[in-house]
KEMI-291261 format. One record per residue (C-alpha): residue number from 1; residue in three letters; x, y, z. Coordinates in nm, 4 decimals. Each point is the difference from the previous one (the first is absolute). Layout:
N
PT num residu        x        y        z
PT NUM    ALA        X        Y        Z
...
//
This chain:
62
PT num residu        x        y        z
PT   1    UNK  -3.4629   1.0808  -0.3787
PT   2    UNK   0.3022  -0.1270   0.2028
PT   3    UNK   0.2453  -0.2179  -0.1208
PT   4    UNK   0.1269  -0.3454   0.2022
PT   5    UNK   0.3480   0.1100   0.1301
PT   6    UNK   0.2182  -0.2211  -0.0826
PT   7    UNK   0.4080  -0.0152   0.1527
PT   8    UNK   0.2351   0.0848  -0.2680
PT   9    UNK   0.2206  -0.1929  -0.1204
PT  10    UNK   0.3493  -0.0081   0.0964
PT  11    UNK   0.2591   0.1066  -0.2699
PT  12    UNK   0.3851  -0.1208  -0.0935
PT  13    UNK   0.2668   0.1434   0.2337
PT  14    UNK   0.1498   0.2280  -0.2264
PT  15    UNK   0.3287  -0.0375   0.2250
PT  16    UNK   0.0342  -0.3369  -0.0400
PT  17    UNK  -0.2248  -0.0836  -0.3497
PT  18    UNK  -0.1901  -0.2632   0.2051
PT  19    UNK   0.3559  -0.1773   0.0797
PT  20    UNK   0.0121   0.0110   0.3540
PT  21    UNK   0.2577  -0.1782   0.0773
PT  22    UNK   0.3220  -0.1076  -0.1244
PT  23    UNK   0.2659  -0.2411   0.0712
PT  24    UNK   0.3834   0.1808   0.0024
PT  25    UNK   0.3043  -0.2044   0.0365
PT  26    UNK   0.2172   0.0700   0.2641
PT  27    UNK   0.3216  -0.0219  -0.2480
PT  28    UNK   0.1826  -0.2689   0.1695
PT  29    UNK  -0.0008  -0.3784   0.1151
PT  30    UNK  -0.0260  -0.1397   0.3429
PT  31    UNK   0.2047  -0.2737   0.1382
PT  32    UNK  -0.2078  -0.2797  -0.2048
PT  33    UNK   0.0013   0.1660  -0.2802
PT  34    UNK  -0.3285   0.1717  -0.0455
PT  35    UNK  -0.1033   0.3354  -0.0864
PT  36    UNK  -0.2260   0.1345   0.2181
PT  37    UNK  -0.2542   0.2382  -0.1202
PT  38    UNK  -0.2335   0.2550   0.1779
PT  39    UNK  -0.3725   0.0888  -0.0560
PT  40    UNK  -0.0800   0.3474   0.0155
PT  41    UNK  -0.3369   0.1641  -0.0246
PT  42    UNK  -0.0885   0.3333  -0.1811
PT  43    UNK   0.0021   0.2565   0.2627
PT  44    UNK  -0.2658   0.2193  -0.1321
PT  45    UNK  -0.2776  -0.3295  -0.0043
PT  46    UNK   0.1472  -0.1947   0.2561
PT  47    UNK   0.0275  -0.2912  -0.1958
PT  48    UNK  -0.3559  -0.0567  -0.1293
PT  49    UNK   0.0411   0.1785  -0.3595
PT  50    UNK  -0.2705   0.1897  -0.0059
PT  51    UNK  -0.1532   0.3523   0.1877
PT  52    UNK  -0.3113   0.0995   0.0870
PT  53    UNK  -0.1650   0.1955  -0.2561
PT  54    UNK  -0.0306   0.3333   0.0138
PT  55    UNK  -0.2959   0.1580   0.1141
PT  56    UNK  -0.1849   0.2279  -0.2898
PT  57    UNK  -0.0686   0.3787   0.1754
PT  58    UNK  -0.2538   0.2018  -0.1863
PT  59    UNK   0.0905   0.3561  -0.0699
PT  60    UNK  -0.2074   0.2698   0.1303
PT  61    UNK  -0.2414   0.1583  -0.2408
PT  62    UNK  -0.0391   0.3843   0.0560
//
């Protein structure tokens, strides 16, 4: 009997813990007297938080 395949689920960036991205300050003020921030994404999920899951290979039986 065959069994429906179904698409696995993707897992949690373990990179990242499923916190893509994140908001750093830049450390000092502009001329009006904000601090400006930048949003960087995790490198290793490109900003989504999660990676494809990982394909189960079945060992060869001798």
């Amino acid at each position: 009997m065959t069994h429906p395949t179904t698409t696995p689920t993707p897992r949690i960036c373990p990179h990242c813990d499923g916190f893509a991205s994140a908001a750093i300050t830049t450390g000092s003020r502009d001329r009006h007297g904000h601090l400006p921030t930048l949003t960087i994404d995790c490198r290793a999920c490109n900003g989504q938080g999660a990676v494809p899951a990982r394909r189960v290979r079945e060992a060869a039986r001798v």
